[in-house]
C-alpha positions in Angstrom: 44.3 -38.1 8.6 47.5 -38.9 6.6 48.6 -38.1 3.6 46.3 -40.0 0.4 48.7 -42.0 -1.5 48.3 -43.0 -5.5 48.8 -46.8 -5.0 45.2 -46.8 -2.7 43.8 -43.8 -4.8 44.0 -45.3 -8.2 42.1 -48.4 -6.8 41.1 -51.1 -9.7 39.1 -52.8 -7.6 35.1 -53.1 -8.0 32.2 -54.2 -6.7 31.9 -57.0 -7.4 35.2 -58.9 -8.6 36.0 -61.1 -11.9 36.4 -64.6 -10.5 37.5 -66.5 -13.6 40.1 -68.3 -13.6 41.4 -68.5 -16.6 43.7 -66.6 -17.7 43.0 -63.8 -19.8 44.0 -62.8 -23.2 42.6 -59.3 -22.5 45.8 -57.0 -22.3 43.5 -53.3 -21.7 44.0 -52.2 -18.0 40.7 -52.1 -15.6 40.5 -48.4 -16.1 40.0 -49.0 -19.8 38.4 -51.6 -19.8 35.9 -48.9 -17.9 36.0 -46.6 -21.0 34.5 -49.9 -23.0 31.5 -49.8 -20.4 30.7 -46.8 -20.7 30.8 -46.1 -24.4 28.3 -49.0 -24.8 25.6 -48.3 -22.3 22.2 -47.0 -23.3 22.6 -44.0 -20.4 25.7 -42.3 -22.1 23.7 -42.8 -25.3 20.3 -41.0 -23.8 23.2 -37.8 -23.5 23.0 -37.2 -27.2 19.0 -35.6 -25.9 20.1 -34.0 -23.0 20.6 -30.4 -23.0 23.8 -28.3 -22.2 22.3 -25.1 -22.4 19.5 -24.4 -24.9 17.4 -27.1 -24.8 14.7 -28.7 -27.4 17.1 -26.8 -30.0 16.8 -27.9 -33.7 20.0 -26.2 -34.6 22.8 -29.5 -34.8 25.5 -27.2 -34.0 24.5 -26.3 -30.4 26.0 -28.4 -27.6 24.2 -31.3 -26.2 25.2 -33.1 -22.8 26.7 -35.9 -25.0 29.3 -33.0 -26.9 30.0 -31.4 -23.7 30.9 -34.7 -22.1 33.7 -35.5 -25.0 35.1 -32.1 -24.6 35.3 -32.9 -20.9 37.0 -36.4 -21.4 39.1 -34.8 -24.0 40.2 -31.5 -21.5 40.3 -34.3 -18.6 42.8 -36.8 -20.7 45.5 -33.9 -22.1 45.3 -32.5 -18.2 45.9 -36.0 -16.5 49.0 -35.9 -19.1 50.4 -32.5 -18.4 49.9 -33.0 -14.2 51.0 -36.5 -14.4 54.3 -35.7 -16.0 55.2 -32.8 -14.3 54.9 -34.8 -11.2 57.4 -37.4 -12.7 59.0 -34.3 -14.2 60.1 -32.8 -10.7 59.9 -35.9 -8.7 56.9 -34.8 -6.5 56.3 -37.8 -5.2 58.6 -40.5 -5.4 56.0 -43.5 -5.0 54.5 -42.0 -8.8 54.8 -44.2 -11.9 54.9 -43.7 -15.6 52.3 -46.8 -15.2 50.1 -44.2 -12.7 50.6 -41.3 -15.3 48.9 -43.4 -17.6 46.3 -44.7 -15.3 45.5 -41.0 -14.5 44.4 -40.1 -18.4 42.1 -43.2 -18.5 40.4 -42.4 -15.4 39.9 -38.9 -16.2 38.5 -39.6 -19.9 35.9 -41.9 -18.4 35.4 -39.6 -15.5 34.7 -36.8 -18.2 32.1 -38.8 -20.0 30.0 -40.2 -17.5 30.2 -36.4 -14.7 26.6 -35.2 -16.2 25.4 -39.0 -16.6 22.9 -38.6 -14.0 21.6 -35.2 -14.7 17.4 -34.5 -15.8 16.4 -33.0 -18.6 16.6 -29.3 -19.4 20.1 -28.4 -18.0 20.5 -27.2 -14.7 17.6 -25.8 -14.5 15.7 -29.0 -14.4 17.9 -29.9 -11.0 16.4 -26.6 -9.9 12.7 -27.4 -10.8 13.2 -30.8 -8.9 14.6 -29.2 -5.5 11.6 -26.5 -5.9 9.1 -28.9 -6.6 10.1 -30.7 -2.8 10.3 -27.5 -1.5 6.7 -26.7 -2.9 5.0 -30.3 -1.8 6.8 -32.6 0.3 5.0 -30.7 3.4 1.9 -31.2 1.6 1.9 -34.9 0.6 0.2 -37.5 2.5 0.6 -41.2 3.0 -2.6 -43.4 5.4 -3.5 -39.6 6.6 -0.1 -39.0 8.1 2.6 -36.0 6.7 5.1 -38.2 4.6 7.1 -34.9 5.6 7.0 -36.6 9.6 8.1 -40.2 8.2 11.0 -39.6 6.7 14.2 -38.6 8.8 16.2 -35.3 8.5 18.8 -36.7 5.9 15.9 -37.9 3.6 14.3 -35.0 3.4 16.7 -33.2 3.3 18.1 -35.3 0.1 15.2 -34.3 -2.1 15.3 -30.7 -0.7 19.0 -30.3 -2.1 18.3 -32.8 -5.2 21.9 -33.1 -6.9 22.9 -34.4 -10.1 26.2 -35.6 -8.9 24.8 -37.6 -6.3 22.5 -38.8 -9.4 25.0 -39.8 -11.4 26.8 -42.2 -8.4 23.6 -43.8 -8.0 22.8 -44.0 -11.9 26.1 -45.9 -12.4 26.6 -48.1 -9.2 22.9 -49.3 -8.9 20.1 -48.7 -11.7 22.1 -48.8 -15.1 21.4 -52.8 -14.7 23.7 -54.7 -16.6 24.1 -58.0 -15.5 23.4 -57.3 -11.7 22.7 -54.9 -9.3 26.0 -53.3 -9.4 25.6 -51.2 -12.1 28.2 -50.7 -14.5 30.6 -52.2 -12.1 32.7 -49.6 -12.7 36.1 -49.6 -10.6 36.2 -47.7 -7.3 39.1 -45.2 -8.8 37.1 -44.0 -10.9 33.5 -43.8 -9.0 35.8 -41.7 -6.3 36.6 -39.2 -9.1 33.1 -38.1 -10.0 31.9 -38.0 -6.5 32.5 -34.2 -6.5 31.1 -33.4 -2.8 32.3 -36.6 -0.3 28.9 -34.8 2.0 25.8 -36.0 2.9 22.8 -33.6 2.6 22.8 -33.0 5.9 26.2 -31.8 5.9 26.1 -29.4 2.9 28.1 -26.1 4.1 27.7 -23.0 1.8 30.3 -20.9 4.3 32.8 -23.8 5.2 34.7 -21.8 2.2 35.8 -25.4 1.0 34.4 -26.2 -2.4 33.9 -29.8 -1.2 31.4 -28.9 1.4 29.4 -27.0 -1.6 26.5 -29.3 -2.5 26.2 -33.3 -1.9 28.0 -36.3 -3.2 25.4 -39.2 -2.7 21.9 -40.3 -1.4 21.5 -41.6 2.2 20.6 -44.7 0.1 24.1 -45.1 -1.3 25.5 -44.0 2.0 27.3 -47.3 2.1 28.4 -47.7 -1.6 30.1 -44.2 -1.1 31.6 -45.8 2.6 32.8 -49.0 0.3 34.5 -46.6 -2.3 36.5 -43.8 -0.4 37.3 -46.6 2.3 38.9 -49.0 -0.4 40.9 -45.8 -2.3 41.6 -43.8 1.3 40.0 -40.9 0.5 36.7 -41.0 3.5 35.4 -37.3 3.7 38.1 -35.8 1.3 38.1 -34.9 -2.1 40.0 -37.4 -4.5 42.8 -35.6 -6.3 41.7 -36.7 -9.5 38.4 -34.8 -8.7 40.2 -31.2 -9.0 41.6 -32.1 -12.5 38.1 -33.6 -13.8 36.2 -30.2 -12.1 39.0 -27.9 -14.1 37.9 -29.8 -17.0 34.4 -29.4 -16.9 34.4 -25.9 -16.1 36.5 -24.9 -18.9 34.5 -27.0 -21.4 31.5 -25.3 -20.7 32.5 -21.6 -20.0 34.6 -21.8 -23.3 31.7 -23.9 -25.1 28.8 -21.2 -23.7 30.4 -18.4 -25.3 30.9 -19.9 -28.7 27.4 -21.2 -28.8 26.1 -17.9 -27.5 28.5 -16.4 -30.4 26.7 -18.7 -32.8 23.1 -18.1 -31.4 23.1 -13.9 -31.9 23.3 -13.6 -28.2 26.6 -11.9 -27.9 29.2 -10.2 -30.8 32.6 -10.4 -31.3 32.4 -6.7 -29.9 30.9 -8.1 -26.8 33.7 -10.4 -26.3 36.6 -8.1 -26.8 34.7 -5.1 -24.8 34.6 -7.6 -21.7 37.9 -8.5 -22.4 39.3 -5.3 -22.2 37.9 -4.9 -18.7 40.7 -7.7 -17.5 43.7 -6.8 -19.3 45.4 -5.4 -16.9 45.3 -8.5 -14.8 47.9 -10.2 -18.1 50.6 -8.2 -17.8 53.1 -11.4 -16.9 50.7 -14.4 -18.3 52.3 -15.0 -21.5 48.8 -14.5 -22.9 46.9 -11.8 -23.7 43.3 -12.4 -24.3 41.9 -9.2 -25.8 45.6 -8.4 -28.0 44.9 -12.3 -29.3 41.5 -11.9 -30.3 41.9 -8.9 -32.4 45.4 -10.3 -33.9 42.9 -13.3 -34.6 40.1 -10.9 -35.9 43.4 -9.0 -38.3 44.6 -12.7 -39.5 40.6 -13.5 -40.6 40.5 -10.4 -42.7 43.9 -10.7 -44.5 43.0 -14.3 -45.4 39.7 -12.8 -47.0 37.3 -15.3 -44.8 33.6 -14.0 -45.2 32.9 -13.6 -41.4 36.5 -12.4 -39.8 34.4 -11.8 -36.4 33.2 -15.1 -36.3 37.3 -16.6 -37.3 38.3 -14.5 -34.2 36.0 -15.7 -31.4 36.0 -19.4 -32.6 40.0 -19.7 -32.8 40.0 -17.4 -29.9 38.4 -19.9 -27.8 41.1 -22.7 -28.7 43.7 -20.1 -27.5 42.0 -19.7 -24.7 41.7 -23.0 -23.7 45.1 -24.2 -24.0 46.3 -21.3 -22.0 43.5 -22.2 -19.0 44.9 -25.6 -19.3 48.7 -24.6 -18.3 46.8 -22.2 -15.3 45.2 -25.6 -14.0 48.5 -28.1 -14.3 50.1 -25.2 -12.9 47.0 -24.7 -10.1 47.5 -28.4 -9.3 51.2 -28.7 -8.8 51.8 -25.5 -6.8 49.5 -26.7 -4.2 50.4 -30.6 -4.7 50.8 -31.7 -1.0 47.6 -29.4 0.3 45.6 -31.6 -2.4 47.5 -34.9 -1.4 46.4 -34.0 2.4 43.3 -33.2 1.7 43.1 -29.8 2.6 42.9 -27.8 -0.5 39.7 -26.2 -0.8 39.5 -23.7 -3.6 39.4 -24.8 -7.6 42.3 -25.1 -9.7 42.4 -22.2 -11.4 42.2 -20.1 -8.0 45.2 -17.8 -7.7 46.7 -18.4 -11.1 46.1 -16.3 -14.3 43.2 -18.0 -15.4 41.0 -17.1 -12.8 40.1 -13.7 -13.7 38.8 -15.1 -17.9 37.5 -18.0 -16.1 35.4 -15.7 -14.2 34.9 -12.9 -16.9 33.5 -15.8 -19.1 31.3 -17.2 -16.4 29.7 -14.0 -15.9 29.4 -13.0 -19.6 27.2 -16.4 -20.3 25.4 -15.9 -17.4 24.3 -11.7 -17.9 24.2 -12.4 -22.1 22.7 -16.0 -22.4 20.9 -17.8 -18.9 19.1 -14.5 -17.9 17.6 -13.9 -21.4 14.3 -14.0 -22.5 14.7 -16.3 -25.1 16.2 -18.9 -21.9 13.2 -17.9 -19.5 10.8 -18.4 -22.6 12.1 -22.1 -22.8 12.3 -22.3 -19.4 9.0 -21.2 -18.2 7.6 -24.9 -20.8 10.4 -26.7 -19.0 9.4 -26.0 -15.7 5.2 -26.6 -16.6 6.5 -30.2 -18.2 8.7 -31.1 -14.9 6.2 -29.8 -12.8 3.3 -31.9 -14.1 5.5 -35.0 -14.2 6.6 -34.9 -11.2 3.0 -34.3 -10.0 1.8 -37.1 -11.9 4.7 -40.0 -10.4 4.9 -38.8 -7.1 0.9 -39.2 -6.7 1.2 -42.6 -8.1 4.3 -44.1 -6.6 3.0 -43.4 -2.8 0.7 -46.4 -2.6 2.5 -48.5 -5.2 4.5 -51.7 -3.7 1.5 -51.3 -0.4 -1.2 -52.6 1.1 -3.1 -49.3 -0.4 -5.2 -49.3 -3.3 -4.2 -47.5 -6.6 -6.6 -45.9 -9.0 -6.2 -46.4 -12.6 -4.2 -44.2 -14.0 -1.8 -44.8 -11.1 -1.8 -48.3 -12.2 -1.2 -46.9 -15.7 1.7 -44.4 -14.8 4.1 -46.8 -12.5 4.0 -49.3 -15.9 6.0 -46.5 -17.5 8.7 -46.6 -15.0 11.4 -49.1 -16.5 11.9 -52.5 -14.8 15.7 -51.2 -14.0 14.8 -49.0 -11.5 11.6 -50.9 -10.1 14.3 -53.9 -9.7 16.7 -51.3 -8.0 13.9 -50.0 -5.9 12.6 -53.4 -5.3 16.4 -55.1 -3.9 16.7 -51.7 -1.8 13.5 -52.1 -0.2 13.7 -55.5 0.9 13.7 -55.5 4.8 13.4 -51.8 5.0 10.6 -50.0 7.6 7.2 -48.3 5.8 9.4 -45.1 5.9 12.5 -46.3 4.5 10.7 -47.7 1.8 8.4 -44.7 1.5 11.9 -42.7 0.8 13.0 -45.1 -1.6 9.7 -44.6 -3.7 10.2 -41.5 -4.0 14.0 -41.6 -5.1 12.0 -44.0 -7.9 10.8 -40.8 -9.0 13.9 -38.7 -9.3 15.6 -41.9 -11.1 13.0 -42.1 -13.3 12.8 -38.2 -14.3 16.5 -38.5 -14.2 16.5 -41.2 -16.9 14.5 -39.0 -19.1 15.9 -37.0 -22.7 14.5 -33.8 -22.9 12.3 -34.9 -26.2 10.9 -37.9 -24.0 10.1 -36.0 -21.0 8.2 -33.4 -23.5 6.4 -36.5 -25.4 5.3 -37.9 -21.9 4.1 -34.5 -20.9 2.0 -34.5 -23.9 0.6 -38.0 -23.9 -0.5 -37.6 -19.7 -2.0 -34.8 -20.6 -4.1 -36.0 -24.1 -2.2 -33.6 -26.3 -2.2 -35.2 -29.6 
């Protein structure tokens, strides 16, 4: 395929067009005119409930999904700067504007806030309870005495068996957030490209391809031709947008940094934690112009000559802006070494691969993972989230099969689809239209993941309670 080029990637265009003809007074660009959308929709509100990592926490210092995705759109922004003028800087590509550069931060700072959008409650682990939850059932459900699990096709099955949040979050924003029609947010297709993270189908997932594009899926055979409409307009088809490398750096270093400091802050690791880990890399610093373990304790020295009360806790929190601002020059730098393998197409690793960064991106990955996500404290909360999700699920799935059918509903059915919002029985109902009994039998159940999708972690626990008379 040949090479992407900036002027189709950093398409304005959307779904559906603005035919007025006046002209307008309205000097923002389309990109930020995206950024307005965004801010003022209900589904980047419901974020605020959504957990990063310790969910149903009363503490109002801990991360939510709505914090993480600022710090995201904030890391996203100041990397779109640094990339974009370097490639000015040293003439990379000579089609590149100053206009482009600033196209570039806009993008990324809506791309930041709306990556998680489509995410259920409880974190990842409530993608996880969703894909188990199909494992578990979908061979056992039934639909007029025949195996929904023989209806459906390979791709549809297979698209609740690897349930993503990505592909979620596509969906959410081209099809169910209904503003004024069934487009969505209308968002332009620059931007939609950027947060499709994995341009694969289900069926196509490919754990050993050893390209990080192949990992998991990007959208739902549903949206198989909004995805078709969107990489065909920006030039992209089956390859990752550039943009996408930038806005994945970003995310990744918002939440290893922001695990650790809210681990710090919830007792589950020490300042002594962090610089015994630390010490186990320092070797791999000698040339990186930043040493993590000498800056924490210079930190931890400057905290106790300026007499603060907790010098451990000065350390590791200004330790972490250090940190971050060094793992940002690693990904500019991890983007404009291997600029024409990502302009091709063909660059399959992350951006910090092969710089400095990727050995504390990695020590801080697996120091939240050993310290906070394998707790006991996390599988406490877990083992409620999973019961809640679990029950739910149980509860919508058994109602939805009949519902829009000749077959007849009981009561509480009746009772349970009424809870669904209109939004997604209006999506569901405009996707249906014309479709075969299996087709539509599919889209029911994607009613289900949009639905449980929709939910705040304090909603999905109130539902939980009211289905199952717990006053």
């Amino acid at each position: 395929m040949e090479r992407m080029e900036w002027s189709r990637l950093l398409c304005e265009r959307r779904e559906r067009e603005n035919v007025s003809r006046h002209r307008s007074t309205d000097l923002r660009s389309e990109f930020e005119k995206d950024y307005h959308r965004i801010i003022g929709s209900a589904s980047f509100r419901r974020l605020q409930d959504k957990t990063q990592v310790f969910p149903l926490d009363k503490s109002d210092f801990i991360r939510t999904r709505l914090t993480h995705s600022l710090e995201v759109a904030s890391l996203g922004k100041s990397l779109g700067q640094n990339i974009g003028e370097n490639i000015l800087k040293y003439r990379k590509d000579p089609g590149f504007t100053p206009k482009m550069r600033e196209d570039i931060t806009h993008i990324l700072e809506c791309a930041g806030l709306i990556h998680d959008i489509g995410n259920p409650p409880f974190g990842h682990f409530g993608e996880e309870a969703i894909r188990e939850w199909f494992e578990k059932h979908l061979p056992k459900l039934m639909f007029f005495g025949k195996p929904v699990e023989k209806m459906l096709n390979g791709q549809m099955k297979q698209d609740f068996l690897h349930f993503e949040g990505n592909a979620q979050a596509l969906r959410l924003v081209t099809r169910l957030h209904y503003l004024v029609d069934e487009h969505g947010m209308n968002l332009t297709y620059a931007l939609l490209n950027t947060i499709i993270k994995y341009p694969v189908p289900s069926t196509e997932i490919n754990t050993a391809s050893g390209n990080i594009k192949d990992k998991k899926m990007g959208y739902y055979l549903a949206d198989e031709e909004t995805f078709k409409k969107i990489t065909g307009a920006t030039g992209t088809g089956n390859r990752r947008h550039p943009l996408t490398y930038i806005l994945e750096a970003a995310d990744d270093l918002a939440y290893k940094t922001a695990d650790i400091e809210d681990a710090f802050v919830k007792g589950f690791i020490t300042y002594y934690t962090l610089e015994k880990e630390l010490s186990s890399i320092e070797g791999s610093f000698q040339d990186a112009g930043f040493r993590p373990l000498d800056k924490l304790r210079r930190l931890y020295a400057r905290g106790q000559e300026k007499g603060v009360s907790s010098p451990e806790s000065y350390a590791v929190k200004n330790w972490i802006v250090s940190a971050q601002g060094f793992l940002i020059n690693c990904a500019t730098y991890g983007f404009t070494s291997n600029y024409d393998a990502i302009m091709e197409g063909i660059f399959g690793q992350d951006l910090f691969s092969g710089t400095f960064g990727e050995p504390l991106m990695e020590l801080l990955g697996g120091l939240a993972y050993r310290r906070v996500f394998t707790s006991r404290a996390i599988y406490e909360m877990e083992l409620t989230e999973s019961a809640i999700l679990d029950f739910l699920m149980d509860r919508l799935v058994h109602a939805v099969l009949y519902y829009d059918t000749e077959g007849k509903m009981d009561s509480t059915d009746i009772r349970v689809v009424s809870f669904i919002s209109d939004n997604y029985k209006n999506a569901y109902r405009l996707q249906a239209e014309g479709k075969s009994e299996a087709e539509k039998l599919y889209l029911r159940l994607l009613l289900v993941t949009d639905y449980v999708c929709g939910m705040t972690d304090s909603y999905a626990k109130s539902l939980y309670q009211q289905m199952k008379g717990i006053l």
